[in-house]
C-alpha atoms as one frame of an Amber mdcrd trajectory, in Angstrom:
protein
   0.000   0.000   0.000   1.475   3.435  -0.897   1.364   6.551   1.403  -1.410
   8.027  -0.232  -3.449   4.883   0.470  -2.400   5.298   3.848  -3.242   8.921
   3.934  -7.014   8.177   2.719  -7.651   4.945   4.960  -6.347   6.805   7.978
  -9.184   8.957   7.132 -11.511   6.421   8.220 -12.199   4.149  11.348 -12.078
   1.118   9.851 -12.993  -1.840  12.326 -11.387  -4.654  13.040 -14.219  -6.493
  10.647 -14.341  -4.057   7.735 -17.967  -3.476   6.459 -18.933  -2.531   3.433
 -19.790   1.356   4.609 -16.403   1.668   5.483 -14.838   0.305   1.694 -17.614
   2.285   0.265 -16.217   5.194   1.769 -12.941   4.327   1.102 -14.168   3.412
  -2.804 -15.449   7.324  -2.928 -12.014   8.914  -0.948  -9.824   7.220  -3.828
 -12.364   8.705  -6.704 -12.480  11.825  -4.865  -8.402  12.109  -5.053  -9.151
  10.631  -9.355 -10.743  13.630  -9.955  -8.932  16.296  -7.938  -5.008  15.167
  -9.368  -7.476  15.234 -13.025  -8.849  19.280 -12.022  -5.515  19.769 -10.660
  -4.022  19.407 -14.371  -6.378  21.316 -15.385  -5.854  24.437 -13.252  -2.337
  23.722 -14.490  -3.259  23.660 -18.098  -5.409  26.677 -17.725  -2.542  28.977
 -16.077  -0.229  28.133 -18.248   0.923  31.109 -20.800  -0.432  31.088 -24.755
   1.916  32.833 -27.152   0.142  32.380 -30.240  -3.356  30.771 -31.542  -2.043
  27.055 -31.756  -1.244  26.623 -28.199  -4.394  28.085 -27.355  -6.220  25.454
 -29.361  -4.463  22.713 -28.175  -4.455  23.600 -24.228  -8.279  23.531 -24.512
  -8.634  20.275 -26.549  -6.297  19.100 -23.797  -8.527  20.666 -20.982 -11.551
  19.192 -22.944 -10.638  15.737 -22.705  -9.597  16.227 -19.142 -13.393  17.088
 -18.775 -14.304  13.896 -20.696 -12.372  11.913 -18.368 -13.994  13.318 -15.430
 -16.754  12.383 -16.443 -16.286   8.977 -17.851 -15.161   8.202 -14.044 -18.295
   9.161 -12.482 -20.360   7.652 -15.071 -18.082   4.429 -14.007 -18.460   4.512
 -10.862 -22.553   5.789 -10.550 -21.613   9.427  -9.407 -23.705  12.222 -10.372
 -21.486  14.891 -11.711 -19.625  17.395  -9.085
């Protein structure tokens, strides 16, 4: 298990007999951190400099498929959109 794994289960009381609330929850914290390092490239993307028409173009097709992929991971997992 890697430290972020650690990070998000210590976020949680898990019991000595895990139940399924508690890997639910779990389920939804490693999502949660999917999508936020996925908006996190794309507040990257976004304050990143343009110098001329073709970077523009391509750091929104880039920021539009980061959308996409937002989305395909709720529709995945049966979350209604943030």
């Amino acid at each position: 298990m890697n430290d972020r794994f650690r990070e998000l289960a210590a976020k949680i009381e898990f019991t000595s007999d895990v139940t399924y609330a508690e890997l639910q929850k779990f389920t939804e914290l490693i999502i949660q951190d999917c999508i936020d390092v996925t908006n996190a490239e794309m507040d990257d993307i976004l304050d990143q400099s343009v110098f001329n028409p073709t970077d523009e173009i391509w750091n929104r097709a880039r920021v539009e498929e980061l959308v996409r992929v937002v989305r395909l991971i709720n529709k995945h997992f049966g979350i209604k959109e943030c």
